[in-house]
C-alpha positions as CSV (number, residue, x, y, z in Angstrom):
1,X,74.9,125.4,88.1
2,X,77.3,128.1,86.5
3,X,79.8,130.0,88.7
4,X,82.2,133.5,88.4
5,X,84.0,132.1,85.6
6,X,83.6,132.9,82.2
7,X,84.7,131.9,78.7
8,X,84.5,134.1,75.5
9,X,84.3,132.6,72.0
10,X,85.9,134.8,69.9
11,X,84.3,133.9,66.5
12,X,86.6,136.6,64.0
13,X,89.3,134.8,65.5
14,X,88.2,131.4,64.6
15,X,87.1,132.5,61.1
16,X,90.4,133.8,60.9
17,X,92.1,131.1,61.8
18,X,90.1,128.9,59.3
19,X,91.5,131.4,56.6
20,X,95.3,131.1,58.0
21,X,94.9,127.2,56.8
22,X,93.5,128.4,53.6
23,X,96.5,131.1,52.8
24,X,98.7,127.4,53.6
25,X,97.2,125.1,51.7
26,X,95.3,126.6,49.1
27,X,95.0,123.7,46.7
28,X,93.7,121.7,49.4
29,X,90.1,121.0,51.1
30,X,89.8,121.3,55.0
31,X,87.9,119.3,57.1
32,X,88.1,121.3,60.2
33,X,88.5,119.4,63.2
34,X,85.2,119.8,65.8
35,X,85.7,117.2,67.8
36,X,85.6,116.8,71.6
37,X,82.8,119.6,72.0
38,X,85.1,121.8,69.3
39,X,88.3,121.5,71.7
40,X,86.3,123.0,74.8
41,X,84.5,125.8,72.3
42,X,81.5,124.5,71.7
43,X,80.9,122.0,68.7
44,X,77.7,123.3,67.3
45,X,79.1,126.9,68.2
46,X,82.0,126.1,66.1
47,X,80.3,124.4,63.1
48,X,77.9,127.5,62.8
49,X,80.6,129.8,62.8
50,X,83.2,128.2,60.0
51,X,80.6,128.4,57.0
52,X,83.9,128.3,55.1
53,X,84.9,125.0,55.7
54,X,84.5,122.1,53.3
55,X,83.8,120.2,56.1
56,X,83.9,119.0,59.6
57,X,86.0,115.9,61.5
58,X,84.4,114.4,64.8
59,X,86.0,111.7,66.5
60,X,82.4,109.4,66.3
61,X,79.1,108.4,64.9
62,X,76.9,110.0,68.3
63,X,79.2,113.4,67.3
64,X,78.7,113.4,64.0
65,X,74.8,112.2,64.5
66,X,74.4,115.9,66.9
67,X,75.8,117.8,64.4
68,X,73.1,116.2,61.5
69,X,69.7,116.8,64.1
70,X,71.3,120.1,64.7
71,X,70.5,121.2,61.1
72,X,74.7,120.9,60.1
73,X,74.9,119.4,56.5
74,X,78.3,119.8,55.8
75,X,80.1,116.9,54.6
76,X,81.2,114.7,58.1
77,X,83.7,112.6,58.4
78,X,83.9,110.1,61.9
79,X,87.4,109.8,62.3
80,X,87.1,106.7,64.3
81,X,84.6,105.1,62.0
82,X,81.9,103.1,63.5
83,X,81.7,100.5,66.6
84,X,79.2,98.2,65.8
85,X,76.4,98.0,62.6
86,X,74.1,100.1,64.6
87,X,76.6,103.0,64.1
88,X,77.1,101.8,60.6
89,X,73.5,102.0,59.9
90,X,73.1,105.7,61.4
91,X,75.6,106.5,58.9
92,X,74.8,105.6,56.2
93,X,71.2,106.9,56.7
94,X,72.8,110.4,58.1
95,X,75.4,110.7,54.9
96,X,78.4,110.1,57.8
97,X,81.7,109.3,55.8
98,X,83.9,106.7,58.0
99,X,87.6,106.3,58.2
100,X,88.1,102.4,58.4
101,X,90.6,102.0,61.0
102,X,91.1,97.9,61.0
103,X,89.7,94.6,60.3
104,X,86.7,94.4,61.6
105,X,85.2,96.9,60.7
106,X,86.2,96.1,57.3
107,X,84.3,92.8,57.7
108,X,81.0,94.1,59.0
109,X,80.7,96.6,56.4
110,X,81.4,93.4,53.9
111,X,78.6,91.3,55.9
112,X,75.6,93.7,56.0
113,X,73.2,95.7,53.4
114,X,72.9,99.3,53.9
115,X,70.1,101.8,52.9
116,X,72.7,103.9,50.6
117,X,76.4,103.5,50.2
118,X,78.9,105.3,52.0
119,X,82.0,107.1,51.4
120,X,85.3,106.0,53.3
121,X,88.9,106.7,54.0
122,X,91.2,104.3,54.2
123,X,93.4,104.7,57.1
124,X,96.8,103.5,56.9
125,X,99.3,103.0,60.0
126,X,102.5,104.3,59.2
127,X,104.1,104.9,62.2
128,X,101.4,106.0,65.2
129,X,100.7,102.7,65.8
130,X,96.9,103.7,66.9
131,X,94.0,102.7,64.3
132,X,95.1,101.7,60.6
133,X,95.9,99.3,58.9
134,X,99.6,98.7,58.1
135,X,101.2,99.6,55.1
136,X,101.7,95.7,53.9
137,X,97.8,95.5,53.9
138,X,96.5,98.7,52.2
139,X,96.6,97.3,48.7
140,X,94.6,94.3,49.8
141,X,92.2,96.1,52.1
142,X,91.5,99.2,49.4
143,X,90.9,96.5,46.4
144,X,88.2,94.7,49.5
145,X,86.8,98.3,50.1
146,X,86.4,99.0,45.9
147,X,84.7,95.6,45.4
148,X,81.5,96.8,47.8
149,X,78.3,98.1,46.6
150,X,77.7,99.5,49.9
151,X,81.3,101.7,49.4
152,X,81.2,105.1,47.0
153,X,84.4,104.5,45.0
154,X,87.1,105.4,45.2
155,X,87.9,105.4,49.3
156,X,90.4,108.4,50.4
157,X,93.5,107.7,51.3
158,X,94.7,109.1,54.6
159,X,97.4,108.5,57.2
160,X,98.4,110.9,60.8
161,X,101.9,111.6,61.3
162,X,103.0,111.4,65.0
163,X,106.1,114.0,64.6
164,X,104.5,116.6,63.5
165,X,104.9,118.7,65.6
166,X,108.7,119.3,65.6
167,X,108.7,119.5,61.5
168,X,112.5,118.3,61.8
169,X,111.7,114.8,62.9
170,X,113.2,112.0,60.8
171,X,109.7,110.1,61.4
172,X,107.8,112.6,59.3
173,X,110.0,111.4,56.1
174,X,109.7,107.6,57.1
175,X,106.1,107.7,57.3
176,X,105.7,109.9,54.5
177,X,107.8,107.3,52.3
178,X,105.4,104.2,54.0
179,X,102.5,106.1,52.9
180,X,103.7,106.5,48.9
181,X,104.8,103.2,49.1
182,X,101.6,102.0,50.5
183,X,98.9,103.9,48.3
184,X,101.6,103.4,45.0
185,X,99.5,102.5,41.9
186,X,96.0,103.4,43.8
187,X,93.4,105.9,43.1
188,X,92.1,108.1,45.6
189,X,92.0,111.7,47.1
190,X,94.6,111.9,50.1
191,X,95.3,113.2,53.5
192,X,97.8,113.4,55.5
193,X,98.2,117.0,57.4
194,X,96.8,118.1,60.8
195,X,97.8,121.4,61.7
196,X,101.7,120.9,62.4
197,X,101.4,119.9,59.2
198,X,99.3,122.1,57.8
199,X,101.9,124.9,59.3
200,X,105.1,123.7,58.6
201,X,105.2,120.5,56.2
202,X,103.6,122.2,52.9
203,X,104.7,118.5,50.5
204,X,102.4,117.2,53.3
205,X,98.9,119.0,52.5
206,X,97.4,116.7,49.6
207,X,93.7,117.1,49.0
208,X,92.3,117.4,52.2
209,X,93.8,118.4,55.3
210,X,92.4,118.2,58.6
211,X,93.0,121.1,60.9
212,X,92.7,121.0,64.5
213,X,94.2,123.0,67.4
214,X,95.5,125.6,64.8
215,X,91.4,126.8,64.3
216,X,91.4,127.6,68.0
217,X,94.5,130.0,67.8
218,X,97.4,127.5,69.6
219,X,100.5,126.4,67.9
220,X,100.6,122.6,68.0
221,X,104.6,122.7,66.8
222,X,107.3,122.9,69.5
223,X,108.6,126.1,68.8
224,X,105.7,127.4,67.4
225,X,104.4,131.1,67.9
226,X,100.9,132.4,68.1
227,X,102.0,135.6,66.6
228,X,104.2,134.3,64.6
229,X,102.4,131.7,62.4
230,X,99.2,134.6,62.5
231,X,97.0,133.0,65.0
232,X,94.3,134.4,66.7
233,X,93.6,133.4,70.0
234,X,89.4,132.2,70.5
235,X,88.8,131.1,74.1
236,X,89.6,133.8,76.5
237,X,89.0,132.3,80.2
238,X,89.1,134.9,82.9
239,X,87.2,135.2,86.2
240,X,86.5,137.6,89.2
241,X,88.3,138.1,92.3
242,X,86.6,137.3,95.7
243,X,89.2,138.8,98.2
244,X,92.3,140.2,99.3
245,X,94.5,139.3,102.2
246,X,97.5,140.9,103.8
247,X,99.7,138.1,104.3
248,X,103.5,138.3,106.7
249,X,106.6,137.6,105.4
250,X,106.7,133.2,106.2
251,X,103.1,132.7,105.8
252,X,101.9,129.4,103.7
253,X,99.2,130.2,101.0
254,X,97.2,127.5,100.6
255,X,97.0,123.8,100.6
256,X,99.9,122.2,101.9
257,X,101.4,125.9,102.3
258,X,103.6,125.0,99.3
259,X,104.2,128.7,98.1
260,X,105.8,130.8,101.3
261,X,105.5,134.6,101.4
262,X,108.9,135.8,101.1
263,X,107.5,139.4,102.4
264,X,104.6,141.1,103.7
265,X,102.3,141.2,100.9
266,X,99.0,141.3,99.1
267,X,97.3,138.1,98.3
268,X,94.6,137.6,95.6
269,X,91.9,135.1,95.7
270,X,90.2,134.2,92.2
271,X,86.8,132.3,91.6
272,X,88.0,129.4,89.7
273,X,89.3,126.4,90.1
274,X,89.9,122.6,89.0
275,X,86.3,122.2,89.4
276,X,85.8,124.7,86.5
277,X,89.2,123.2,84.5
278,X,91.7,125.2,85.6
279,X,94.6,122.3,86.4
280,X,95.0,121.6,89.8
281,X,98.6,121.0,88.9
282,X,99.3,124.4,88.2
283,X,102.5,125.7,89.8
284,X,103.6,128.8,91.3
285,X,104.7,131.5,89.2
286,X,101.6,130.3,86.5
287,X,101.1,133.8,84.5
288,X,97.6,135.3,84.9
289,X,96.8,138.5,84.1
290,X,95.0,141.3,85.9
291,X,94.0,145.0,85.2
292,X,96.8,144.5,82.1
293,X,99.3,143.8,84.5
294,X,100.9,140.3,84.6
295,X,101.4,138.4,87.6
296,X,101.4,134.8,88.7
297,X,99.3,132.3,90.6
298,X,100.9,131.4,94.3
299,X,100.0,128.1,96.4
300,X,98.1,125.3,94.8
301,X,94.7,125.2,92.8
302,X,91.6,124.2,94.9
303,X,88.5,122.8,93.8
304,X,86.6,126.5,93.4
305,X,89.8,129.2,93.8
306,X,92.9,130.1,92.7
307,X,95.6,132.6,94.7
308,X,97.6,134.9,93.0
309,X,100.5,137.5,94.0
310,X,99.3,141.1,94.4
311,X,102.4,143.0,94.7
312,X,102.7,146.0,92.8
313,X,99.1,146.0,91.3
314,X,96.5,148.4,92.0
315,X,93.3,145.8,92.0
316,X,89.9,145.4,93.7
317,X,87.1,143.6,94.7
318,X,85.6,142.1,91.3
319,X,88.3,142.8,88.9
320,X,88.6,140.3,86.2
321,X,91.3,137.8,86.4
322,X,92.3,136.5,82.8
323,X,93.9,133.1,83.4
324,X,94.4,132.7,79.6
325,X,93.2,134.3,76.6
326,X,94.5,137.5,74.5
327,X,97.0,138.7,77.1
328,X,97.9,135.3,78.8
329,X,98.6,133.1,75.7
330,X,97.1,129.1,76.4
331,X,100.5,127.9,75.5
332,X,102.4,129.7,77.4
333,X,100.1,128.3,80.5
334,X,100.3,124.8,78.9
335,X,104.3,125.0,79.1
336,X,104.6,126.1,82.9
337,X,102.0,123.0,83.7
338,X,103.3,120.7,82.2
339,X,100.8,119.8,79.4
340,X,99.5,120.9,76.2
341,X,97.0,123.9,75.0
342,X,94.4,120.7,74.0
343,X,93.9,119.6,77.2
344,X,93.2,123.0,78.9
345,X,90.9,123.9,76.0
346,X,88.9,120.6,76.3
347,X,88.9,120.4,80.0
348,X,87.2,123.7,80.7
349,X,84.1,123.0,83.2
350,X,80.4,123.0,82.6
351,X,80.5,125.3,85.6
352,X,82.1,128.1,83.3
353,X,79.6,130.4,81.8
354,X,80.0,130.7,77.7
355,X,79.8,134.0,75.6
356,X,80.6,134.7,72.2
357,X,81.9,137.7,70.4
């Protein structure tokens, strides 16, 4: 059941974002990054719409196996490989390349015959401390992996820096010098940037990177800058407003009556809420935007609405409410929560109704 709220895909903007990684790394291949329904976009949505790509990253086999029966034949990489030999099977039937993340997965792929070989990454740990195998072991693991019928030779070679965003970091350097150490001596394709690297950390880009947030027109790096690094913002989430109320100078808005009217005043009420994926967390003086004026949202979020200050703004009945987008950057919103662009992009409700342009 869809409500108010709405969402527009901005396609240009995505394609154009796709094009910002290539102006970065031009000597590289991107595997865009379309996982977790395409950050909130839309995965299938997303995949039709970068035809520019080399090809797509999905965080697992049931992703990558909807983007194959929807008609998608890029090449797709499952960036936590495969779970069980069920998985392993689908993907090597489906043309799914794996990263192989630790031992046992290496072992199953060992035990069992598959209906065509398939390619892998090697994923070495040198420094997350998530999936990967640790630096010590990558020499032994990638002459395991070359020794397989079942493995297209030779496996890419790929780590994830966890400092990337602030391009500064003494980390970036360490695991950088693990990774050369690690792979020394060892054929392969590599890959080591997501977008903070892809951005800021060009010795980083290699032969494939593996772009992310940056397609969707946020700044993963601390003091990043949509403008700045030539991002175009995608998702633009606004919805209508239900009602206006005159509240007195003392009165409590909302739940709680956290935010208290320091005047008479106008008080807006907005059709979304954390129902939809707006955060309920979301503080007073959270910048929305309204007929091209800026103002902020007062009182807590409820489940279905959201209340903003009306002081000094001309508005009505069914005026549109942008709660982020062109105007109200996603980062900016992200800061005054508390959180990151990622997890307002992803957590936008099935409630919301889509649209592209």
């Amino acid at each position: 059941m869809k409500r108010a709220a709405r969402a527009n895909i901005n396609l240009a903007a995505l394609r154009h974002n796709l094009n910002r990684v290539k102006q970065l790394a031009p000597n590289s291949k991107i595997m865009a990054v379309i996982k977790a329904d395409g950050y909130g976009h839309g995965m299938l949505r997303v995949a039709n719409a970068l035809a520019d790509t080399d090809g797509f990253a999905v965080s697992c086999i049931d992703e990558a196996l909807y983007l194959r029966e929807s008609a998608i034949t890029y090449p797709i990489l499952s960036l936590q490989g495969y779970k069980n030999e069920r998985e392993l099977r689908y993907a090597a039937e489906y043309g799914v390349q794996l990263v192989v993340n630790n031992e046992q997965q290496l072992h199953l792929l060992e035990s069992i015959d598959l209906p065509a070989p398939v390619d892998v990454w090697l994923k070495v740990d040198t420094g997350m401390h998530r999936l990967g195998f640790m630096p010590e072991h990558a020499g032994r693991v990638y002459q395991r992996l070359t020794r397989l019928n079942a493995v297209n030779k030779p496996p890419t070679l790929m780590t994830h820096l966890a400092c990337a965003d602030d391009p500064q970091h003494p980390m970036n350097a360490r695991q950088l010098a693990d990774f050369g150490d690690a792979i020394n001596g060892l054929a392969g394709k590599q890959s080591i940037a997501s977008s903070g690297a892809v951005l800021a950390l060009p010795h980083c880009h290699r032969d494939w990177v593996r772009p992310g947030i940056m397609l969707y027109g946020s700044t993963p790096l601390q003091d990043g800058d949509r403008s700045r690094d030539d991002l175009k913002t995608v998702m633009t989430l606004k919805a209508p407003l239900i009602s206006i109320t005159q509240a007195r100078r003392g009165d409590g808005v909302g739940y709680g009556g956290t935010f208290e009217c320091p005047e008479d005043m106008p008080v807006g009420v907005v059709a979304i809420g954390y129902a939809d994926g707006y955060p309920r967390h979301a503080p007073s003086g959270t910048p929305v935007m309204i007929n091209g004026r800026g103002t902020q949202i007062i009182g807590r979020v409820s489940m279905d609405m959201v209340t903003i200050d009306l002081r000094n703004i001309d508005a009505k009945l069914g005026d549109e409410v942008e709660l982020w987008g062109e105007a109200v950057p996603v980062d900016e919103v992200a800061r005054h929560v508390g959180t990151i662009s990622y997890e307002l992009l992803c957590g936008v409700g099935g409630r919301v109704h889509f649209s592209e342009s």
